[in-house]
C-alpha positions in Angstrom: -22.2 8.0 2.8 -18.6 8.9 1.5 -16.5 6.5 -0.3 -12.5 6.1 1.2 -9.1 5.3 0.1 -6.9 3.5 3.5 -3.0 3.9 3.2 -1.2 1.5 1.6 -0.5 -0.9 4.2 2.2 -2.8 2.2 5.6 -2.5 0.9 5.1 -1.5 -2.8 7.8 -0.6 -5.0 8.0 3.4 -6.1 6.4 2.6 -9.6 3.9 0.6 -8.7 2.6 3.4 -5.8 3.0 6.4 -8.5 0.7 4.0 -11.2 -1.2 2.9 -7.9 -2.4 7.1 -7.1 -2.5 7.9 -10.3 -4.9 5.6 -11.1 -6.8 6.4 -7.9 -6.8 10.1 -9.1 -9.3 8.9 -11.7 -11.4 6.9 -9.7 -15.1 7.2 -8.2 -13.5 7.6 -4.4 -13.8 10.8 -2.0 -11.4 10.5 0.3 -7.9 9.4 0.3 -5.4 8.9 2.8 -1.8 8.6 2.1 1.3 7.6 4.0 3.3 5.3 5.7 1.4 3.9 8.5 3.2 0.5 9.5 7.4 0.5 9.0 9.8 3.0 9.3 12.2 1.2 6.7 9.8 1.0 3.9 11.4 4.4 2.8 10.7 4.3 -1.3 8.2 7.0 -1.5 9.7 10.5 1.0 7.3 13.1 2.4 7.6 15.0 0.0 7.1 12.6 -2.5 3.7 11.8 -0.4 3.3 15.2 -0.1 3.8 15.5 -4.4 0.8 12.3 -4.4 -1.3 14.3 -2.2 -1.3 17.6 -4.5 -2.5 15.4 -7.4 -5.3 13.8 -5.7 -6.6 16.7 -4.6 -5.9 19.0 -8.2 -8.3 15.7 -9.3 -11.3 16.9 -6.7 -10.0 14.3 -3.7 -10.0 14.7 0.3 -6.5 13.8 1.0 -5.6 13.2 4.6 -1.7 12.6 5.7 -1.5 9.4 8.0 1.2 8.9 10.4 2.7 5.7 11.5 1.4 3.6 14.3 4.3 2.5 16.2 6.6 5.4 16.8 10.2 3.9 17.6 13.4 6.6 16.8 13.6 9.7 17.1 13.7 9.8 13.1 10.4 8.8 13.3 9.3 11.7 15.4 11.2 13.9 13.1 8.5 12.8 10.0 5.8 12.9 12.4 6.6 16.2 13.2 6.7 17.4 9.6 3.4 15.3 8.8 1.8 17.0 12.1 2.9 20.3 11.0 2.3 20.7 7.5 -0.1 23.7 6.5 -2.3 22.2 3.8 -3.7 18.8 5.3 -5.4 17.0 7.2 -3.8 14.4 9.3 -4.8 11.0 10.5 -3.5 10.6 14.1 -2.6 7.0 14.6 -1.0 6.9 18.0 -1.7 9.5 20.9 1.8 11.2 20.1 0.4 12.4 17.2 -3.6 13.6 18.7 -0.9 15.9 20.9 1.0 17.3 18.3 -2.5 18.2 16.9 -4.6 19.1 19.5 -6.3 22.3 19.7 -4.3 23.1 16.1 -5.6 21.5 13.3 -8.6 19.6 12.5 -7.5 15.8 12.2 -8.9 12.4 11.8 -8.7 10.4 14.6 -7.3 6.6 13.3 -8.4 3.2 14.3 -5.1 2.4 15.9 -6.1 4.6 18.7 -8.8 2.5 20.1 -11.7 4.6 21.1 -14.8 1.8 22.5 -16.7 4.5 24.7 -18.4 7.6 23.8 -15.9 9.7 26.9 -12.8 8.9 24.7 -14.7 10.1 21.3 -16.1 13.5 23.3 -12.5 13.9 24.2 -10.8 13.3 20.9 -13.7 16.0 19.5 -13.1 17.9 21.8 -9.2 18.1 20.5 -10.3 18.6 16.9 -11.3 15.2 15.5 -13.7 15.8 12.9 -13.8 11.7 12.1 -13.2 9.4 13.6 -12.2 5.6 12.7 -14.4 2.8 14.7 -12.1 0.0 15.8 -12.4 -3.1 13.6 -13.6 -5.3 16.3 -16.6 -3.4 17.1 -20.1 -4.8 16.5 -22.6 -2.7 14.9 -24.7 -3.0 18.6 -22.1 -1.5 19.9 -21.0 1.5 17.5 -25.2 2.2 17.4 -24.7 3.0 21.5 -21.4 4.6 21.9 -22.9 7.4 19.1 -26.3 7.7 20.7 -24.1 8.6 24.0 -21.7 10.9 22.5 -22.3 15.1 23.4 -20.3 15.6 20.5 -20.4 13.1 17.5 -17.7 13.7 14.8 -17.8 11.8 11.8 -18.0 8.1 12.1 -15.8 6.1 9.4 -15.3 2.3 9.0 -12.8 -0.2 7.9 -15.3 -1.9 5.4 -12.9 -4.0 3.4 -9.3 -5.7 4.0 -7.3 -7.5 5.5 -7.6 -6.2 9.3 -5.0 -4.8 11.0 -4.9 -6.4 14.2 -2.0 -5.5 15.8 2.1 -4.4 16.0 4.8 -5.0 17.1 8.2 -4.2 17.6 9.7 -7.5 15.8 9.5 -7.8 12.0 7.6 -11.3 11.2 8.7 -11.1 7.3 12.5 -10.8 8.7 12.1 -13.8 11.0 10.3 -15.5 8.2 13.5 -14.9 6.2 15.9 -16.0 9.5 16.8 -12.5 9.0 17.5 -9.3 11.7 14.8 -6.7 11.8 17.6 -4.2 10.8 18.6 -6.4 8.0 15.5 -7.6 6.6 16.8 -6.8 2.5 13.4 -5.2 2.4 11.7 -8.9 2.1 8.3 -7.4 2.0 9.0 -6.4 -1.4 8.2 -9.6 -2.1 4.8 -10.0 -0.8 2.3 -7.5 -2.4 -0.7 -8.5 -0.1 1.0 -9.6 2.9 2.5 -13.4 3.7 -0.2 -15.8 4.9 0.4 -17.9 7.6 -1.9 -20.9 7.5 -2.0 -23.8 10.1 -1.3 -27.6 10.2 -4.6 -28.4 8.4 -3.7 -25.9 5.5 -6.3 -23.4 6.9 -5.5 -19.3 6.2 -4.9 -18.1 9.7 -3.2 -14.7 9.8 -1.3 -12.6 7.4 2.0 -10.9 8.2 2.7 -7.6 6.9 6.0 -7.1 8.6 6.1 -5.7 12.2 2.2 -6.0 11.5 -0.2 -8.8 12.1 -3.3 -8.8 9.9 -6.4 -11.6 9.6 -5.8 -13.9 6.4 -9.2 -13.1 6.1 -11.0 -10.3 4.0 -12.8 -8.5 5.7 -16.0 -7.4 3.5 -18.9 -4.9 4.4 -20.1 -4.2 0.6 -23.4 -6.5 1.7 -23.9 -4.1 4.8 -23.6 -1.1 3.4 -27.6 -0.4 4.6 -26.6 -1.7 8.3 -23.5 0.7 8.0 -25.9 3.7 7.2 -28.3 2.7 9.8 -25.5 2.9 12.4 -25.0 6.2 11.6 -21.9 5.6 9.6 -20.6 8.3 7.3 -17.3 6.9 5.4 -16.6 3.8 4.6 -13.4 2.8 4.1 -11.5 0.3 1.5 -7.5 -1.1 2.3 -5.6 -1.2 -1.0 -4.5 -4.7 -1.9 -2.0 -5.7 -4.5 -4.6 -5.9 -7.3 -7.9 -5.0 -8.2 -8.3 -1.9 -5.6 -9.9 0.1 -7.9 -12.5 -2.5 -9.3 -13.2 -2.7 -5.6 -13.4 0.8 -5.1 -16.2 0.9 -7.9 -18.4 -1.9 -6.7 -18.8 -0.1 -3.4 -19.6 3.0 -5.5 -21.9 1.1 -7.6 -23.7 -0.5 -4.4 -23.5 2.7 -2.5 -26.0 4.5 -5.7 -28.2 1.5 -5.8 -26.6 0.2 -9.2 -26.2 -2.7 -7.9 -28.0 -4.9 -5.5 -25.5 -5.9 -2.1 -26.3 -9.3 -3.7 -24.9 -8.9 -6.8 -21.9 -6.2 -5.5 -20.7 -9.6 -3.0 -21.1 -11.9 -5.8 -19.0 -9.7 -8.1 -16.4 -9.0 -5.4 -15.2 -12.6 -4.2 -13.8 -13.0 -7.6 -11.3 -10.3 -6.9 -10.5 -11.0 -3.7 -7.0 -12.7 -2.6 -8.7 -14.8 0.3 -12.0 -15.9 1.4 -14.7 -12.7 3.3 -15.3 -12.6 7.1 -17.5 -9.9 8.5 -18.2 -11.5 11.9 -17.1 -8.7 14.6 -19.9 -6.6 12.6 -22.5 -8.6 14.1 -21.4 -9.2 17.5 -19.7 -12.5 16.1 -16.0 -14.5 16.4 -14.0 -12.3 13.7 -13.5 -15.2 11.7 -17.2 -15.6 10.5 -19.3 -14.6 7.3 -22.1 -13.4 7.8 -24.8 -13.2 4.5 -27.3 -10.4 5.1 -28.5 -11.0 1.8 -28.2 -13.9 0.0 -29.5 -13.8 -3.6 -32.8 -14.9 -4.4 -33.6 -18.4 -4.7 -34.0 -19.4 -8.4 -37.6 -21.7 -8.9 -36.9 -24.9 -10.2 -38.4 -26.3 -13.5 -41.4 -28.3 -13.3 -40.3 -30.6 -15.8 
C-alpha cells in the first residue's frame, strides 16, 4: 500500500503551510495532495503559490495531486477551478461533479470522497471518465467496500481516509462566523484561530462535532493505523492521513513504520493516541455507529507475578 498526504483542511497562516510542505518534502509519504478544498476566503496561499508547493514536492520524489474545492459558490470559484482543471502538469482531485466534467475524457484525475460513490455503476462510470483512484466515502464499512470492488468491470485505485477528523458535510453558512456572531462575508478570518478545527461538545461536556468553517467534521479522530491488514485485505491501495495542527508528520511515520512491519498495529495505536488532539473512533469501518472504537488488536496481556 501507498502512504498519502490529504489537503490541509484548515485555515493556516502562509508560514506555517510553507514550514508545513516543506517539512512534508522530507518525509516517508508518497503521495500528496494540495489545495484548498473547503472555503473560498481562506485566500493566504494563491494557485500559483500551490502550484510553487507542488513543484517542490515533486523535485523531492512526491505524487502531487491538485484538489479542488467542494462547494463551488461564485463564479470566482469556477475561475480557480478552471485553472486547477486545466493545468498541464498534474493530476487533479475532483471533489464535486463540476469538476469530473471539466476532466472527463482529458486528464487522468482522482476521483475525491466528496463525490460519494457507494456502488460499483458510479465507480465504472467515474473510470470510465479517467479516474485512476478513487477515494471510498468515510462512512463505508469494510463489508461493504470488499463488495462494491468485487462488482466493479473496471477497478481504479481504491484509497481511504485512514486518519482525521472526518469531513462530514458542507454548507453554505460559515459555523466559526456564527460562533463569532459574525456575517459569513465578514468572518475577520476567525478560523485563524483554531488550528484543528472548534469543537463543539454537548451539555454533559462530551466532544460532539468539530467545525471547520462552512464544514462540519466528527470531534472524533478517526484512526485506521490498527487496520492497516483489514485495509489491505479489502483491496485497498492508499491510505490516506488529514494534516492536523501538530504532529502530522510523526503521524505520517508511524503509518510508515506500521505499514513495513516495524512496528506491531499494537504498538503504532499505542504510540499514536499520545499525539492525537481528541479521543480515536473507527466505527463505520466495521459496519458500526461512527462514533465507536473498535480494538482489532489489543496488546498482549502481561502474566502476573506469582508472588
Amino acid at each position: 500500500m501507498k502512504l498519502a498526504l490529504g489537503p490541509i483542511l484548515y485555515y493556516w497562516d502562509r508560514d506555517s503551510m510553507f514550514k508545513f510542505y516543506d517539512e512534508v518534502a522530507a518525509s516517508s509519504v508518497d503521495i500528496v495532495y494540495v489545495g484548498e478544498t473547503v472555503c473560498s476566503r481562506r485566500y493566504l496561499l494563491r494557485f500559483q503559490d500551490y502550484l510553487s508547493v507542488a513543484e517542490k514536492l515533486a523535485e523531492a520524489g512526491k505524487e502531487v495531486v491538485l484538489s479542488t474545492q467542494t462547494l463551488i459558490e461564485s463564479e470566482s470559484d469556477l475561475k480557480t477551478l478552471r485553472r486547477i482543471t486545466g493545468n498541464e502538469k498534474f493530476k487533479v482531485e475532483a471533489n464535486d461533479m463540476g469538476a469530473v466534467r471539466l476532466v472527463a475524457n482529458k486528464v487522468p484525475f482522482v476521483a475525491g470522497l466528496t463525490l460519494n460513490v457507494y456502488n460499483p455503476q458510479t465507480l465504472d462510470m467515474l473510470a470510465g471518465l479517467g479516474a485512476t483512484r478513487w477515494v471510498m466515502p468515510v462512512e463505508m464499512s469494510r463489508e461493504t467496500l470488499a463488495t462494491l470492488l468485487d462488482n466493479c468491470q473496471h477497478k481504479p485505485e481504491t484509497e481511504v481516509f485512514a486518519y482525521g477528523r472526518l469531513p462530514l458535510a458542507f454548507s453554505a453558512r460559515c459555523f466559526t462566523a456564527r460562533h463569532h456572531n459574525l456575517q459569513k462575508d465578514d468572518c475577520q478570518f476567525k478560523c485563524l484561530d483554531y488550528k484543528d478545527g472548534l469543537t463543539l461538545k454537548t451539555r454533559e461536556g462530551q466532544p460532539f462535532l468539530n467545525l471547520n468553517g462552512i464544514q462540519t467534521q466528527s470531534a472524533l479522530v478517526y484512526n485506521l493505523i490498527g487496520e492497516l491488514d483489514t485495509l489491505k485485505s479489502a483491496g485497498v491501495d492508499v491510505v490516506r492521513v488529514s494534516p492536523q495542527g501538530e504532529h502530522t508528520i510523526e503521524i505520517l511515520q508511524l503509518f510508515r513504520d506500521c505499514m513495513e512491519q516495524r512496528l506491531s498495529p499494537a504498538q503504532a495505536l499505542a504510540q499514536i493516541e499520545k499525539l492525537m488532539p481528541e479521543a480515536s473512533c473507527n466505527g463505520y469501518w466495521h459496519g458500526k455507529p461512527g462514533l465507536d472504537f473498535i480494538r482489532s488488536n489489543p496488546p498482549a496481556a502481561t502474566a502476573s507475578n506469582p508472588h
